[in-house]
C-alpha positions in Angstrom: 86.7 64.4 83.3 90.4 64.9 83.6 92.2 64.6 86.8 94.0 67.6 88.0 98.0 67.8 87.2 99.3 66.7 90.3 97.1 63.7 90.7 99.0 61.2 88.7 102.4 62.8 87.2 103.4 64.4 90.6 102.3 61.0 92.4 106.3 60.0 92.8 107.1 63.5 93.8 104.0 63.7 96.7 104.8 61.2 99.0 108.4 62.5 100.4 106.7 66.3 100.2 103.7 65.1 101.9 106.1 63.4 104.6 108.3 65.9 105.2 105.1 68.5 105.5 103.5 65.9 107.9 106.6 65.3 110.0 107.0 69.3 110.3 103.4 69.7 111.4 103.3 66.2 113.7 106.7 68.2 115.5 105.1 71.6 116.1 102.1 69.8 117.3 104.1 67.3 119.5 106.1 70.5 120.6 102.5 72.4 121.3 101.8 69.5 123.1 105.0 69.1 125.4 104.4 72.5 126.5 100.9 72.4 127.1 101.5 69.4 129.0 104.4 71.0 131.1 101.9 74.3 131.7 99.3 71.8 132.6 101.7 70.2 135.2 103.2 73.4 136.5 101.2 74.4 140.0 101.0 78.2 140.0 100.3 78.7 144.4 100.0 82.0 145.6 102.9 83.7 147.5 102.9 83.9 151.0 105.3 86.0 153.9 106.5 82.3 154.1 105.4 82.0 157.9 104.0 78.8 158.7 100.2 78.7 160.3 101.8 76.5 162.7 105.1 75.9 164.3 106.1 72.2 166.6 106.8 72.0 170.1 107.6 69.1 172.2 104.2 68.0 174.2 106.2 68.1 177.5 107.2 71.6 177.1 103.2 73.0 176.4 101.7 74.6 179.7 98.3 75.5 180.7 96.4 78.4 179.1 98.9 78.1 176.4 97.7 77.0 172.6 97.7 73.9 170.9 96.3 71.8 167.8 93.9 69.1 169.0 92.4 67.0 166.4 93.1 69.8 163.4 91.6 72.4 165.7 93.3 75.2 167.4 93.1 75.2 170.9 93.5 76.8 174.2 95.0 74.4 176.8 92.0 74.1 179.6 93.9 71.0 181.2 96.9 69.0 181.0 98.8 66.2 183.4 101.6 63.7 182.5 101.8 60.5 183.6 104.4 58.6 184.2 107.0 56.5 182.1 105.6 52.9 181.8 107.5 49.7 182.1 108.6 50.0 178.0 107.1 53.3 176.8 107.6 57.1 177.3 105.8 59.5 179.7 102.2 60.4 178.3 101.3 64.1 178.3 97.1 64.3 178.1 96.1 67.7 177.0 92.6 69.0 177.2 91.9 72.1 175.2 89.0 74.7 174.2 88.4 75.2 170.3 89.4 79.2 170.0 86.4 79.5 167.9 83.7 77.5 168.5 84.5 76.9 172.5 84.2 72.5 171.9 86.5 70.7 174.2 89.3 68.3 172.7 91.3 65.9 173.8 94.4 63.9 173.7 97.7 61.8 174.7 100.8 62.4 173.8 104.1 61.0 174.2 106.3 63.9 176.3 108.9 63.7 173.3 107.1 63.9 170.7 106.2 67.3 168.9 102.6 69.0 168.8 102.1 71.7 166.5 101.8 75.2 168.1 98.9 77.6 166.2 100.4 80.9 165.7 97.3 82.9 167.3 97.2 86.8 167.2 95.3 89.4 168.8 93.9 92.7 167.4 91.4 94.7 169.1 89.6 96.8 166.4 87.0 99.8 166.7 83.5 99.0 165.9 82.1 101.6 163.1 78.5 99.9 162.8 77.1 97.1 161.2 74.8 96.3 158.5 72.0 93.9 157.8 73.8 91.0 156.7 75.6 91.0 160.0 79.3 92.3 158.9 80.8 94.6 161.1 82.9 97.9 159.9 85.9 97.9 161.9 88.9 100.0 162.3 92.5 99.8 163.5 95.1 101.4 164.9 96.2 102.8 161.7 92.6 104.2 160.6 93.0 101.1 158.0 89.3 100.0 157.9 87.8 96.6 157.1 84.1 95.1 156.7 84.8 91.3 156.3 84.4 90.4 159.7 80.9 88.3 160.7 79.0 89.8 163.7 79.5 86.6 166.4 76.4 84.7 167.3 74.5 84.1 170.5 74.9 86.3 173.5 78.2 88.3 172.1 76.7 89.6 169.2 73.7 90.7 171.0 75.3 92.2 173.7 77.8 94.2 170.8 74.3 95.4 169.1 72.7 96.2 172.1 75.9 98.7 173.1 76.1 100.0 169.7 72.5 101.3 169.8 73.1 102.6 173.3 75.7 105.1 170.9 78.6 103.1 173.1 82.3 102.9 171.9 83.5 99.7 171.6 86.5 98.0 170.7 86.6 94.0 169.6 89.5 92.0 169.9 89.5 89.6 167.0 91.8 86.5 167.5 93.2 84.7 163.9 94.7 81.4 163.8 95.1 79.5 161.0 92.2 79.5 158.8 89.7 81.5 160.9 89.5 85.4 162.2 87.0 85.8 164.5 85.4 88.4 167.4 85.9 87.0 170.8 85.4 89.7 172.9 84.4 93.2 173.5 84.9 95.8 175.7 83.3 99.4 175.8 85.9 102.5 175.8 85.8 104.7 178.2 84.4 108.6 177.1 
């Protein structure tokens, strides 16, 4: 059986062709690579308003009923005292606060100048539409925008809300956001 053509005469002619195929195809693949590998690197985030969830303030200057983050949890300031400079230290600011959400008590000590980050909290009261089975409520704003992602509370706030709300009440929830977390603290029924 005869070998083809190019086995044997082109043998001295193969080996630089064959190289300079392989380097072109090893450098588009390296190339393939390179960019793959940046792509794979580059961290696409999403794109925020740029405002921080939280902003510092120096523990001395924090005041009662004001907000706080104790132990990663945003906090409403229930208690706070300083004590006085010690022989070698600074002044100690002890700060005890109310999670916003879940209403557990935090605590802790503070040097007065050092910085405690301040949760940027806001308030919206909203119009309750109805709710449905799986407990969302339909809510409204001041600018007829609607919005149904908002859990129904638990415990005694969510019973009274369902209780007024079958009683054909208007009521309006104030929903309080910080950080993270949106949640109904509080209702109130609107006068007819």
């Amino acid at each position: 059986m005869p070998l083809p053509f190019w086995s044997r005469e082109m043998l001295p002619v193969l080996p630089p062709f064959k190289y300079f195929v392989d380097g072109l195809v090893r450098s588009f693949l390296s190339g393939v690579r390179r960019k793959r590998r940046i792509m794979d690197s580059e961290q696409f985030q999403s794109a925020s308003s740029g405002a921080s969830a939280t902003y510092p303030q120096q523990a001395s200057a924090l005041r009662k009923n004001g907000y706080v983050m104790l132990k990663n949890h945003p906090c409403k300031i229930v208690d706070m005292s300083t004590s006085k400079t010690g022989k070698h230290g600074h002044a100690k600011v002890h700060l005890v606060g109310l999670d916003l959400f879940t209403g557990k008590k935090y605590e802790d000590i503070c040097p007065s100048t050092h910085n405690m980050n301040v949760p940027n909290v806001k308030r919206t009261d909203y119009m309750v539409m109805d709710h449905d089975d799986d407990g969302f409520l339909s809510l409204m704003d001041d600018n007829s925008e609607q919005r149904d992602d908002l859990k129904m509370p638990e415990g005694e706030l969510g019973e009274a809300i369902i209780k007024k709300l079958e009683e054909g009440e208007s009521i309006l929830v104030t929903v309080l956001k910080a950080i993270e977390d949106e949640q109904v603290v509080a209702f109130k029924v609107q006068p007819k």
